[in-house]
N, C-alpha and C positions, 0 to 999 in steps of 0.2 A: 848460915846454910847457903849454899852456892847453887845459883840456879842452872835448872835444865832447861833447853834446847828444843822447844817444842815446835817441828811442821816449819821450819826455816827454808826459805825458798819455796819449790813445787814438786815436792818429794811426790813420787808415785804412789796412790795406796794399794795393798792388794789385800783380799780377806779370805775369808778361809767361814762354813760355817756347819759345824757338825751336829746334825737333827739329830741324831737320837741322845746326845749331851745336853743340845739346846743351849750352846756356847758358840757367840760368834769371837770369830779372832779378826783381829784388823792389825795390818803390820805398816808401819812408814820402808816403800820398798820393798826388797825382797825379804822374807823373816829368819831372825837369825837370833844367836843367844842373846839372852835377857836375862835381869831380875825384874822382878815381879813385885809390887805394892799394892797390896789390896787399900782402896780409896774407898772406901765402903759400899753398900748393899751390892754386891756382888760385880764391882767392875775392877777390873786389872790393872796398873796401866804398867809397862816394862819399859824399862831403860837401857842403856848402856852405859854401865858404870863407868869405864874409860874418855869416851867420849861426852859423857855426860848433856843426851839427847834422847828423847822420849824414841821409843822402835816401835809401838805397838800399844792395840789396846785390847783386853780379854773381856767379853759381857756373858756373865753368866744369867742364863731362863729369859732369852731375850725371846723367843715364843710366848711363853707366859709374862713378861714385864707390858709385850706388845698387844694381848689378847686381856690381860686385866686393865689396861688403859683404854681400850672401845669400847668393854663392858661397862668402863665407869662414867662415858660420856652419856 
């Protein structure tokens, strides 16, 4: 398997995060197409096939991931 290009140099981040999905997006740079791997319990991460370099990462219920982790301290 050939590896991916992950945060190489000092890539800008920019995010993006939509309350009432409760889905935060994080892109390396400005965001643009991707595919998409779900890496389990509800995180993203997207590539760029071609280049073969991570673009971005998608976190599903980061509200609730964030509000059951202080309930459970």
């Amino acid at each position: 398997m050939e590896a991916l290009k992950i945060l190489e140099g000092t890539p800008a981040l920019s995010w993006e995060y939509d309350e009432e999905a409760d889905v935060l997006y994080i892109s390396v740079g400005e965001p643009r197409p991707a595919v998409g791997t779900d890496i389990g319990e509800g995180i993203i991460v997207r590539y760029d096939e071609k280049k073969k370099e991570v673009v971005g990462i998608t976190i599903i219920g980061l509200r609730a991931r964030t509000l059951q982790s202080i309930s459970a301290k």
